[in-house]
N, C-alpha and C positions, 0 to 999 in steps of 0.2 A: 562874401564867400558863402554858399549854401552847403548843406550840412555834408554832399557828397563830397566836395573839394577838400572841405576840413578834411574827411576820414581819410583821402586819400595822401594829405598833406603831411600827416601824424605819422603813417604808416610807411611814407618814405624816407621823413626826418629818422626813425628811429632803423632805417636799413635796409628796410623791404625794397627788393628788387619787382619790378613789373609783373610776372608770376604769382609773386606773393601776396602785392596788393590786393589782386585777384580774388584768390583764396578766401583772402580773411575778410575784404568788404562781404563775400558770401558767406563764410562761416560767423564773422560779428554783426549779418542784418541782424536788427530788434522787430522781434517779431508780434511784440506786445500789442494788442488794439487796445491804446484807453479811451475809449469812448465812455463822455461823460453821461451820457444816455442811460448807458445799461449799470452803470454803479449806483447802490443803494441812496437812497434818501438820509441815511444812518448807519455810522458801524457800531459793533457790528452787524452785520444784517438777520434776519432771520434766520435758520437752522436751515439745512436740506431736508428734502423726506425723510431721507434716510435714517437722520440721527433719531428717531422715535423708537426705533427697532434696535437700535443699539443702546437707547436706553435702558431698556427691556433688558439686553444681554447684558448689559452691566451688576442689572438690580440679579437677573437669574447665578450669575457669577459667583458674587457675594455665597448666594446660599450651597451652589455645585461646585467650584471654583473654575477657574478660567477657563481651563485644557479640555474641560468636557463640553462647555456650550461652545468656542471655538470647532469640535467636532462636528460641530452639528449645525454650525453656519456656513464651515469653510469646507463646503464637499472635496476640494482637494485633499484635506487632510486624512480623508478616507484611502490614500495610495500612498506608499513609499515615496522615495527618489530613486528612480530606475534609468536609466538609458532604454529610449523606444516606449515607454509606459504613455506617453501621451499620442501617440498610432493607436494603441488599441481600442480595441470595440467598448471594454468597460470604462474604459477610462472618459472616453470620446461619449458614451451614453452618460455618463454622470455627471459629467460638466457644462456639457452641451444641451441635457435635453433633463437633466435634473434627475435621470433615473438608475439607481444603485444596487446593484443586485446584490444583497446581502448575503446569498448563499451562495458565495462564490467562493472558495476557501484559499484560492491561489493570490488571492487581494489582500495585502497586509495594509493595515494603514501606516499612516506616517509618524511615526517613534521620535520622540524626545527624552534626552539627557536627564531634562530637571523640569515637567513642567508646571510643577509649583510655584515653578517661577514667572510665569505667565500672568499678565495681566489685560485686563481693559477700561479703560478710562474714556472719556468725553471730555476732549480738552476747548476750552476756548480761544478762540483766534480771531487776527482782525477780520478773517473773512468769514467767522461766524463758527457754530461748533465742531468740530472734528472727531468720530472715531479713533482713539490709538492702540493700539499692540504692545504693549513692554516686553520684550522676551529678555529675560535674566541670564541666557547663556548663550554664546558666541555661537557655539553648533547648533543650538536650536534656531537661533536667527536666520541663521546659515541657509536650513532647510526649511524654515517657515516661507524666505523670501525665493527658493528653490519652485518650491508647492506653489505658491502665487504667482507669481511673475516669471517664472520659466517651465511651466506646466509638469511642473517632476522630474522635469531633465537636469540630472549633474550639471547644470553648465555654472561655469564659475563666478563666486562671489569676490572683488577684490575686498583684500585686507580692511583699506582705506573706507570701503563703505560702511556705516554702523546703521544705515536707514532707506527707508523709500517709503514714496506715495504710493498708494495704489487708486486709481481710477479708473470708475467704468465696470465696476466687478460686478459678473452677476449673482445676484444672492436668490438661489432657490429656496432659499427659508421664507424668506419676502412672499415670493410668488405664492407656494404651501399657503402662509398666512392669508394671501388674496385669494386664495383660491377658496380656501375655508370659510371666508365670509361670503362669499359668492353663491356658494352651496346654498348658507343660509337662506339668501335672498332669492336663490335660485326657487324654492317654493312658492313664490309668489308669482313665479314667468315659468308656467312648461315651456316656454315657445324658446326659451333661451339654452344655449349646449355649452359646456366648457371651450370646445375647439373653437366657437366665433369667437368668445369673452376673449380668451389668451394671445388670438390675434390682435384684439384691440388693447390692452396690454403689451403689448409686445409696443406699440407705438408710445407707450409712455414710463420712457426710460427712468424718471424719476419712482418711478414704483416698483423699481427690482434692479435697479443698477445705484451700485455703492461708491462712498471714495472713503480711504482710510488710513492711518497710518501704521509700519510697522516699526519698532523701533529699536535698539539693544542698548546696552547701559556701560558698554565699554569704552573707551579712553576715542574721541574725538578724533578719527580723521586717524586713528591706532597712532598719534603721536603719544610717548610717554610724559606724563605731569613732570617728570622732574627736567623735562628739555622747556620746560616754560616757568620753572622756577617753583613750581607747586609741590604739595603732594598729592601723591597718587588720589587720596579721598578727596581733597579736593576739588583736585584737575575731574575726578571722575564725575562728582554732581555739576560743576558746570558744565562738563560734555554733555550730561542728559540734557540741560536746559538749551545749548546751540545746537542741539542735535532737531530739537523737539521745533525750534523757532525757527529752525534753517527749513525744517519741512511742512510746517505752515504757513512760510513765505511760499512758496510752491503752488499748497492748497492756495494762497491767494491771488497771485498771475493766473493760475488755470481758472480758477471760477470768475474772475473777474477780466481778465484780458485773452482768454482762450487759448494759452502757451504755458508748456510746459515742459524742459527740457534737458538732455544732459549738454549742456555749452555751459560758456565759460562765465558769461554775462547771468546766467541764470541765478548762478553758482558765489558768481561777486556778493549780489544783489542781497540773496540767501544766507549767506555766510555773514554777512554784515546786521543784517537783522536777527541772526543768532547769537553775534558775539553783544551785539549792543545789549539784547535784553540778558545775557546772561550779569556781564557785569557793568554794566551801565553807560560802556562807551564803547568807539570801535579803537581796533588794533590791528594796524595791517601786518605788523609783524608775528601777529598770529596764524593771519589769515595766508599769510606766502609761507608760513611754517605748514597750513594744513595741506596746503595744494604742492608742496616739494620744493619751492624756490625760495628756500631762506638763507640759502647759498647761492644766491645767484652772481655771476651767472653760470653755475652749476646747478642743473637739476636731481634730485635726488630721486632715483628709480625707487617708486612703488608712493609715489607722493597722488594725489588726488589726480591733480592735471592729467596724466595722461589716462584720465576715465573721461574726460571731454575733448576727444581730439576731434571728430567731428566724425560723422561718414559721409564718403569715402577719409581718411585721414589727413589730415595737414600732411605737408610734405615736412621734412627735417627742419628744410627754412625757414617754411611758416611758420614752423611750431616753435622757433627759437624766436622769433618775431612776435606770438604770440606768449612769449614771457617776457620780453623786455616791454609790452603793453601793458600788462598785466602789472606787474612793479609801481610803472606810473600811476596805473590808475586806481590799484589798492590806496598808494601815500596820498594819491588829493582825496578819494573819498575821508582816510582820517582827516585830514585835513580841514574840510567839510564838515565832518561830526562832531569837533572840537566846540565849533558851532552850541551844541548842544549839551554837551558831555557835563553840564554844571545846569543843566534847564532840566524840570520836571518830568519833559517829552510828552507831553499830553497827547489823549487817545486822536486826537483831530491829525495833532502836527505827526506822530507812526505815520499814519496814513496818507497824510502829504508827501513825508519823505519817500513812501514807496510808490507812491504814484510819478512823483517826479524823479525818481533812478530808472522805471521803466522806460520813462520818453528817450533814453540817452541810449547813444553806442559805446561798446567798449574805447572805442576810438574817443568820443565824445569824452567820457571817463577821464583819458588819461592826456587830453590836452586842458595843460594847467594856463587857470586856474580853473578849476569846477564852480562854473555859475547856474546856482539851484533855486528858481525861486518858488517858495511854498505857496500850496493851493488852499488859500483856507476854505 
């Protein structure tokens, strides 16, 4: 049986009608390329450009604190959250082309609650180091991830999210900085102008485009500690730690397999590398607690899942199809880690197990038993 029969075998056993099958072989392709070619020699691997310049804002941090060098990295932060603010002329020149007109007095920046509470860190990860974000308060998160990832526009944040990657960002600080060296060297070439340099620049994304985390320190997935038996303090430090590891599984499918997404497989994969290192094993009954189906088969509105329905969205069927998957294939991944839950996890065998959860389909997942065999 080749791996299509399986998926479609899975997916009828568990109800899916013809339609459906449909659907979810598209919505559950894996779209991971592991190609052994382009994976390091070593994890983890070198740094990107970019963490040089963020080491920089960490050390400047320290001495300013956070909210002001953030200023002056993150040009969005220079506007509000407005409806329509990312149409306009300042807004589109600032972002776009790096240029801020400061005496423009109708431009307020972007306001925070508490940003004392603002941090930045250089965290390590298997896929090598990471800028992160701490924001200490829920509205601040709110609009930090408003400003970045929805150009100033109100548009909404669910409850459920406490985080994101950002990739791809352009940092006109970067650029400044390249430019200014450029200048220097520029005395030695009359023959050379800013506008050719910036075009050839412009072709080398690693020299002003960023990835990063942002992060909040609130209660995981806004489930409360005492629905897992905890307290709130806690339930709250291990959130930061599944928060922090679920979004450096991320960083590591995008840099090394070229995918990055809100699906459900993403989400599995993530969520499992978050709960493992937080407390040293996995827990599916955490994990259908974070995503709303710890009643199943009742879903509970406002639970993660329905933040991965797919676009265009699963139909109703589908979507009930894809939580009777999802069930299964939570209980064999524990099942799976039980495997290890008593072993050291050495930094080789992390990276095995993530390498061998990308090659699989959600389908694959949840046809027991889960046979994983490690890369060493």
């Amino acid at each position: 049986m080749n791996k299509q029969e399986l998926r479609i075998n899975v997916l009828t056993e568990i109800g899916a009608i013809s339609s459906e099958v449909t659907e979810l072989l598209s919505y559950n392709e894996n779209l991971f390329e592991s190609n052994k070619s382009q994976l390091p020699q070593t994890f983890p691997p070198s740094p990107e450009a970019h963490i040089a310049a963020w080491q920089q804002y960490v050390i400047e941090a320290e001495k300013r604190g956070a909210y002001e060098i953030l200023k002056q990295v993150l040009v969005q932060l220079q506007f509000p959250i407005i409806s329509g603010i990312s149409k306009t002329q300042e807004y589109r020149s600032a972002t776009l082309r790096g240029k801020f007109d400061n005496s423009n007095k109708n431009t307020s920046g972007l306001i925070f609650n508490e940003p004392e509470k603002l941090q930045i860190q250089i965290y390590s990860t298997l896929a090598g180091s990471i800028p992160v974000i701490i924001v200490g308060n829920r509205e601040d998160f709110v609009s930090l991830v408003q400003a970045i990832t929805k150009r100033n526009e109100p548009q909404p944040i669910p409850d459920s999210m406490g985080a994101c990657i950002v990739s791809g960002y352009n940092n006109w600080n970067r650029i400044y900085q390249y430019k200014k060296q450029w200048e220097i060297k520029k005395n030695h070439d009359s023959n050379s102008d800013w506008s050719s340099e910036f075009k050839r620049l412009i072709s080398r994304k690693e020299l002003y485009q960023d990835k990063f985390i942002i992060l909040s320190t609130g209660n995981y997935s806004n489930i409360p500690g005492i629905e897992l038996g905890l307290t709130e303090t806690e339930w709250q430090q291990i959130s930061v730690k599944i928060r922090l590891e679920h979004e450096c599984t991320h960083y590591f499918t995008h840099r090394f397999f070229g995918s990055m997404r809100n699906n459900l497989l993403d989400e599995l994969i993530a969520d499992y590398r978050g709960i493992v290192v937080a407390i040293g094993k996995y827990r599916a009954d955490w994990f259908l607690h974070f995503i709303g189906l710890e009643s199943f088969p009742n879903y509970r509105e406002g639970g993660r899942l329905q933040n991965y329905r797919g676009e265009p969205p699963l139909s109703e069927g589908a979507f009930k199809i894809l939580q009777a998957l999802v069930i299964r294939a939570a209980k064999n991944l524990e099942d799976f880690d039980k495997q290890f839950s008593r072993c050291s996890r050495t930094l080789t065998d992390q990276v095995a197990i993530l390498l061998t959860l990308s090659k699989l389909t959600l389908e694959e997942l949840a046809n027991a038993p889960i046979i994983l065999n490690l890369e060493k």
